[in-house]
C-alpha positions in Angstrom: -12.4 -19.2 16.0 -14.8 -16.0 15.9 -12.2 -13.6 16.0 -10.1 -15.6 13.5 -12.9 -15.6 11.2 -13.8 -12.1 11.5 -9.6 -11.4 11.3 -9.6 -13.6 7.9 -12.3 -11.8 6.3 -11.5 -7.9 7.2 -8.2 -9.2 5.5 -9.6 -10.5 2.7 -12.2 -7.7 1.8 -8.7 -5.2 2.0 -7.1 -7.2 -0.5 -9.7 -7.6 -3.2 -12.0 -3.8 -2.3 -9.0 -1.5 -3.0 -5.6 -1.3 -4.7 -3.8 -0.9 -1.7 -0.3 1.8 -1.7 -2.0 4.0 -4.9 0.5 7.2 -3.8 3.3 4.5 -3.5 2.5 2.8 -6.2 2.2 6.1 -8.2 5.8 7.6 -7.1 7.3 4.3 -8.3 5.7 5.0 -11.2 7.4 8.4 -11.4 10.4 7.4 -9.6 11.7 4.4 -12.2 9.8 6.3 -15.4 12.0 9.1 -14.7 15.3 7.5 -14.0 15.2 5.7 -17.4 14.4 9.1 -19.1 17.0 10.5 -18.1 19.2 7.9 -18.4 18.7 7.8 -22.4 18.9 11.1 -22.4 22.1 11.6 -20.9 23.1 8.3 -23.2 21.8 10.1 -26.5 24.9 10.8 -27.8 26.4 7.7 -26.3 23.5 5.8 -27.8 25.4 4.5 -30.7 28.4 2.6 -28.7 26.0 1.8 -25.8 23.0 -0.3 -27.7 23.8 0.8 -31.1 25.9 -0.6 -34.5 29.1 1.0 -32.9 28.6 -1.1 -29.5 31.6 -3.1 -28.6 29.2 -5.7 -28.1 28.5 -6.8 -31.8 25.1 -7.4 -33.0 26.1 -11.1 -33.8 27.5 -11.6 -29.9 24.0 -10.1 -29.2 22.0 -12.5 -31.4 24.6 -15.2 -30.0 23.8 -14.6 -26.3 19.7 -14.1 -26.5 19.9 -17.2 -28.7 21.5 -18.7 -25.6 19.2 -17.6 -23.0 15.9 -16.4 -24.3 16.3 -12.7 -23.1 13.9 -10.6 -24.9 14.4 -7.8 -27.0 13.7 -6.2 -30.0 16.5 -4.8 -31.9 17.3 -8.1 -33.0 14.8 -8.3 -34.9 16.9 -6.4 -37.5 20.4 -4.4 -37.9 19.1 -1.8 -39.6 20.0 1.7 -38.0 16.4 2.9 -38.7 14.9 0.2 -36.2 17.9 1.1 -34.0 16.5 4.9 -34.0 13.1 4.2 -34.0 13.5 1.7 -31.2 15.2 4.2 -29.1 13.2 7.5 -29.7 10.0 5.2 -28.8 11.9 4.1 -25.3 12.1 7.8 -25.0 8.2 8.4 -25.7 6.9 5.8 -23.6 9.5 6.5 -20.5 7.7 10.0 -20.7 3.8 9.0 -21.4 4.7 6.6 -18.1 5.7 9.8 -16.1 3.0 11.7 -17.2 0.6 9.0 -16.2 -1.2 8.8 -19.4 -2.6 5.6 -20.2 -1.1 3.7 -17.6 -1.7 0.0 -18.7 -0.8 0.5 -21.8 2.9 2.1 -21.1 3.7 0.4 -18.1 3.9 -2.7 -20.5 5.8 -0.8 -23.7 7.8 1.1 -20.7 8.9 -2.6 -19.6 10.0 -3.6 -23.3 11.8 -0.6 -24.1 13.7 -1.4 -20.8 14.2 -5.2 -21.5 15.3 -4.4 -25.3 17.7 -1.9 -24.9 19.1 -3.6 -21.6 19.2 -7.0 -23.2 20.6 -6.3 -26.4 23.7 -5.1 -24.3 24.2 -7.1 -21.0 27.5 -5.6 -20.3 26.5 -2.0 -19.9 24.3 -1.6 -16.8 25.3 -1.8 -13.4 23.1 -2.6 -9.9 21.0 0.3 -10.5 19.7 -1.3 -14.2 19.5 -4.7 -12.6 16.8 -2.9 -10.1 15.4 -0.4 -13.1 15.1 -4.5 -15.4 13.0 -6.5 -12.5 10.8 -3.2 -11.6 9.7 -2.7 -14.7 7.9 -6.0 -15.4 6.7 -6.0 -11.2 5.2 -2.5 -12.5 2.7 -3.9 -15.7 0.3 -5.8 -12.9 0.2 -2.6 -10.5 -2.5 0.1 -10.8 -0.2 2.5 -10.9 -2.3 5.7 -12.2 -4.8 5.8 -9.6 -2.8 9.3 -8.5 -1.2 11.9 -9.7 -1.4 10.7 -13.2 -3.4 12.0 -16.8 -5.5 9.0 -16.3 -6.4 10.2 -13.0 -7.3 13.6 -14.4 -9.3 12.3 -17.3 -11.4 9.8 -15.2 -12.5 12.6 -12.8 -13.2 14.6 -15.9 -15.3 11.6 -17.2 -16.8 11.2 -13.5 -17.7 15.1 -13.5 -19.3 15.1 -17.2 -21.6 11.7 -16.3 -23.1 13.5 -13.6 -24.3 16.4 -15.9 -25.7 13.5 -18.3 -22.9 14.3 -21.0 -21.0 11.8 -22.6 -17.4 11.3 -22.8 -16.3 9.3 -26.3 -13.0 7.8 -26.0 -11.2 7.6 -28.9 -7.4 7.5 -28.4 -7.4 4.1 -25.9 -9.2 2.0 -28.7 -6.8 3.5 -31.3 -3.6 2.6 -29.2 -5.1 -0.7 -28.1 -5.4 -1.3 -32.5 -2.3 -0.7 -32.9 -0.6 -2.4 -30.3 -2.3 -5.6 -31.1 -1.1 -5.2 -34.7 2.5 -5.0 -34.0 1.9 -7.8 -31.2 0.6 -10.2 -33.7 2.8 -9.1 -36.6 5.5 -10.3 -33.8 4.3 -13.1 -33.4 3.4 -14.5 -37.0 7.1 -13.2 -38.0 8.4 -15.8 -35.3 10.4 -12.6 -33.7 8.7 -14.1 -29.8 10.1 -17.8 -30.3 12.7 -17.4 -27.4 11.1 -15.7 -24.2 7.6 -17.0 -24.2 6.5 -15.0 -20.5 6.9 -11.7 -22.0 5.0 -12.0 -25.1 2.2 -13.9 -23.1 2.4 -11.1 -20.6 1.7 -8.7 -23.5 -0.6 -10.5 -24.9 -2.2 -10.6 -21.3 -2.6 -7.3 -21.1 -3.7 -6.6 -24.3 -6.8 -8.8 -24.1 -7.5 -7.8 -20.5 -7.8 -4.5 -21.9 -10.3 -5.3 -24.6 -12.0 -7.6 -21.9 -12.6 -4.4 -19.2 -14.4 -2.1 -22.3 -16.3 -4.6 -23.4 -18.1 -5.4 -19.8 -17.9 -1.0 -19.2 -20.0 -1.1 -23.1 -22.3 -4.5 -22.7 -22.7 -5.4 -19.5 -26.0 -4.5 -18.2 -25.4 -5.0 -14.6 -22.2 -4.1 -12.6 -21.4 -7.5 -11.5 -19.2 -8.2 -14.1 -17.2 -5.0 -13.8 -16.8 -5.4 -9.7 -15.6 -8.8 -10.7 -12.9 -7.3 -12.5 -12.2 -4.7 -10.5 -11.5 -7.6 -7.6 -9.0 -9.4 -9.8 -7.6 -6.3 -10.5 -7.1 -5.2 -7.0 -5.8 -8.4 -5.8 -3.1 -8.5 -8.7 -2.1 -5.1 -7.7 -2.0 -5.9 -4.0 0.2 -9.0 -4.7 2.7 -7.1 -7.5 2.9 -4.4 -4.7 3.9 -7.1 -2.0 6.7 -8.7 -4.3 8.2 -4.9 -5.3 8.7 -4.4 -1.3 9.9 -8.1 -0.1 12.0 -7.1 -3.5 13.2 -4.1 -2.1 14.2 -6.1 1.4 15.7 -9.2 -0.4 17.9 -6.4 -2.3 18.9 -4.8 1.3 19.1 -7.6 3.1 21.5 -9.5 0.7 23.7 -6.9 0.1 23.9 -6.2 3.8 25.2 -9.9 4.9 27.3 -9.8 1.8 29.1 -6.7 3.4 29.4 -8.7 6.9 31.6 -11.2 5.1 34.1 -8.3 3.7 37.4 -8.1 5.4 37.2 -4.6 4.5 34.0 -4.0 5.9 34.6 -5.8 8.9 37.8 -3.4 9.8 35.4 -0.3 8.6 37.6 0.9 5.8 35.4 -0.3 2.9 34.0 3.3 2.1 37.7 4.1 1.8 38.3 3.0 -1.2 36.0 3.3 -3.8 36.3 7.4 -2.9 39.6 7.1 -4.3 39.1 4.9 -7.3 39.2 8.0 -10.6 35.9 6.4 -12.1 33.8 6.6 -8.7 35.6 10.3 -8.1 34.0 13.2 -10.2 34.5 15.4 -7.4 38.1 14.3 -6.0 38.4 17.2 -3.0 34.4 16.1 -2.0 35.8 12.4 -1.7 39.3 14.2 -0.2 37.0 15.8 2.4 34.9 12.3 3.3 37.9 10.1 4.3 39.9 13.1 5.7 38.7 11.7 9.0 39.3 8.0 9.8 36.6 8.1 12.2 33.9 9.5 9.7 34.6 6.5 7.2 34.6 3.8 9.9 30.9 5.1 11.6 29.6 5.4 7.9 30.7 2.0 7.2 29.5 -0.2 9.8 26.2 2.1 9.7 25.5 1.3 6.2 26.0 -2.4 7.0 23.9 -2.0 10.5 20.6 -0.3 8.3 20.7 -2.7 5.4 20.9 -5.6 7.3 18.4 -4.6 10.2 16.1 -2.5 7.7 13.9 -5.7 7.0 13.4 -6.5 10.9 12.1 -2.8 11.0 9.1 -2.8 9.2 7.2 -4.0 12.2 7.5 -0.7 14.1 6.8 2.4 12.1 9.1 5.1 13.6 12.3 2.8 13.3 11.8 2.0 9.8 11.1 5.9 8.8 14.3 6.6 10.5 15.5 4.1 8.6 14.7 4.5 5.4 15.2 7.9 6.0 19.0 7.7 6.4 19.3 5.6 3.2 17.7 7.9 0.9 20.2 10.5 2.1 22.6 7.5 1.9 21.9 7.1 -1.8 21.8 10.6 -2.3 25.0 11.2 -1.2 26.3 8.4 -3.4 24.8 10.1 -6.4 27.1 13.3 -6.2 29.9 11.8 -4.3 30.6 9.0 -6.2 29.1 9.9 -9.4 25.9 7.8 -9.8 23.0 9.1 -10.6 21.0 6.6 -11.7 22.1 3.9 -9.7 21.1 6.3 -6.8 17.5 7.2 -8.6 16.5 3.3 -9.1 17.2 3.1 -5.4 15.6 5.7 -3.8 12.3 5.0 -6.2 12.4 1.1 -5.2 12.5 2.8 -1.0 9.7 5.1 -2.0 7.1 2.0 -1.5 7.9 2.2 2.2 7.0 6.0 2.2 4.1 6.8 4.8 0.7 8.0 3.0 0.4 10.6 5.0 3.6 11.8 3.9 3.3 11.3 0.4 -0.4 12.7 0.6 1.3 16.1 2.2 3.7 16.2 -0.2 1.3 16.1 -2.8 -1.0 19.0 -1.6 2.1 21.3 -1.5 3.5 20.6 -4.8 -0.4 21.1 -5.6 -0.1 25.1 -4.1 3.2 25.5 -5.9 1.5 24.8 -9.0 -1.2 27.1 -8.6 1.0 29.5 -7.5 3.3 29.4 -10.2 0.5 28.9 -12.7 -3.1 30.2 -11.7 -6.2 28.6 -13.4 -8.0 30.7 -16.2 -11.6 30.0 -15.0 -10.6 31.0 -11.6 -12.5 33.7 -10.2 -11.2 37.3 -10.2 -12.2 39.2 -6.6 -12.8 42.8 -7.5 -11.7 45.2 -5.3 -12.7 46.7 -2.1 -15.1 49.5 -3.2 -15.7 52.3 -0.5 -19.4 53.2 0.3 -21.3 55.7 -1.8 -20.5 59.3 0.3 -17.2 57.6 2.4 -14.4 59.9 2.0 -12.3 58.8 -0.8 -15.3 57.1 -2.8 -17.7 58.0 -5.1 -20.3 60.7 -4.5 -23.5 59.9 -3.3 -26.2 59.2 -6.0 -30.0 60.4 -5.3 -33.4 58.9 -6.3 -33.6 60.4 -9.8 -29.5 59.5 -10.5 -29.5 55.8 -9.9 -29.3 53.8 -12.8 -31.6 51.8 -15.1 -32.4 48.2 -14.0 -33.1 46.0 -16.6 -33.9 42.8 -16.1 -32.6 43.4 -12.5 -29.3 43.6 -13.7 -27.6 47.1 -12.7 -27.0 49.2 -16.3 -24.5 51.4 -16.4 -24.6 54.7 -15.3 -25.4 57.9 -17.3 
């Protein structure tokens, strides 16, 4: 009962003192930020016929459907083409802030509606790689997500380094954004434009207050009780969010694994066959020439794939399995991505893998990408070594200086010489 006790609470006091996974939970950040950017940038020209007034998919079959269901999105609330534009150049801005790791809580929420509005407003559009981009995005608003490699990070060791010299550190753009998000969250809301989907406005709303909540105990509070209490219910959101995005991530494998076991097609290993061959899934037609040349090749890589998705749940147990693992199905997906022309489905993927990365790993990999940084741009206050100067007399260096040469001191800083 001793050791069970002892087991219970070592368990409990790593859930609620840290947020567990921050370098995981920072390249997810990265990872699905960065696929959506570049999705709508790709789209841009597109945007019209994908989300736009030109879409096949008619504003009024829109308003029909999220009348239906209760999906949320904004560009219902009017048909105007300026909301359309402004909608979409703010999915834009926030998918970027979100990369840059700027103000985290803020734009992992607007990140998550400029993904549900645009994704909503035209159902028909996305494929398996938007489905994974739709649920990540809300898992993402209860993670602590800029604890690395982020702005935030930056600015709160910044903040860290002034305290200590006894200087102060006004912030003024959080409590501006946090003004003006509430704003448009209750103009939303006394407009009746959140009547259908109640969790995401509450969510919003949620996060919103929680963040007027955490500066008013970091302003008033006079002890640090109040902020460790927050800080617990932090972490423990974080460590559950981070939990669901990887039993997520299994269910996703796991499902689509046994799904393939029930394929005649998979079953004879010819499934890979075909789609290589299909014009829409063949941008590069001698690449996918070159794949199913050899009969053989296609029938190892199908029953493979099948093999690792289905087994890649069981392996998490035992660390070097599931590395080799999850090592073959990021090459997987990025093989799909030129192959077969998917980018983005391949992107969502390998980001919703990344939370199984080791830290050590990801920790590595952020050192070097560090030295290639300073490499490629040195810091201005860094300091310059002068060179090598031979002795006074050596041969090849300056004469020797007596007594009555050397120069002035002043202060007992060398003067120049006369």
């Amino acid at each position: 009962m001793t050791r069970l006790s002892l087991a219970v609470s070592r368990a409990i006091a790593r859930v609620t003192d840290s947020a567990l996974g921050p370098y995981q939970t920072a390249v997810l950040r990265i990872g699905f930020s960065l696929t959506w950017l570049l999705f709508l940038l790709r789209e841009y020209p597109h945007r019209q016929e994908l989300y736009g007034p030109d879409s096949p998919w008619s504003w009024d079959l829109a308003a029909q459907l999220v009348g239906s269901n209760d999906a949320f999105t904004v560009l219902l609330w009017s048909d105007s083409q300026v909301w359309f534009e402004a909608v979409y150049a703010l999915a834009v801005l926030f998918s970027l802030l979100l990369l840059l790791g700027w103000r985290t809580r803020s734009m992992t929420a607007l990140f998550m509606v400029g993904v549900l509005t645009l994704q909503n407003r035209s159902v028909f559009m996305g494929d398996g790689g938007d489905n994974v981009l739709h649920i990540m995005s809300v898992y993402l608003v209860f993670t602590r997500c800029g604890q690395v490699w982020s702005l935030d990070a930056r600015r709160a060791r910044r903040a860290g380094e002034a305290r200590a010299r006894g200087e102060r550190t006004p912030d003024r753009a959080g409590p501006a954004l946090w003004a003006v998000l509430g704003a448009v969250l209750l103009v939303g809301s006394l407009a009746d434009r959140t009547d259908g989907d109640w969790f995401i406005p509450a969510l919003l709303w949620a996060v919103w207050l929680g963040q007027a909540v955490w500066w008013l105990v970091g302003r008033l509070a006079r002890t640090d009780q109040p902020r460790i209490l927050l800080d617990v219910v932090a972490n423990v959101v974080h460590n559950g969010a981070l939990l669901v995005i990887m039993a997520e991530a299994c269910l996703i494998y796991a499902t689509a694994g046994w799904y393939k076991v029930q394929g005649s097609r998979w079953q004879d290993g010819t499934a890979v066959h075909y789609p290589l061959h299909l014009e829409y899934f063949s941008p590069w037609p001698s690449l996918a020439e070159l794949f199913t040349a050899s009969g053989t090749l296609v029938m190892l890589v199908t029953y493979v794939t099948v093999v690792v998705q289905v087994a890649f749940p069981f392996t998490l147990f035992n660390r070097r399995v599931k590395n080799a693992l999850l090592s073959f199905m990021i090459l997987e997906h990025a093989v799909i991505a030129v192959v077969l022309g998917l980018p983005f489905f391949s992107l969502a993927m390998i980001a919703a893998d990344a939370v199984f990365l080791p830290t050590s790993f990801l920790r590595r990999t952020g050192r070097l990408a560090a030295r290639v940084r300073e490499r490629l741009r040195p810091r201005a206050d860094a300091a310059v070594v002068p060179p090598q100067r031979r002795p006074d007399g050596a041969p090849g260096g300056p004469p020797a200086v007596g007594p009555a040469e050397a120069a002035p001191v002043t202060d007992g800083v060398s003067g120049p010489r006369t």
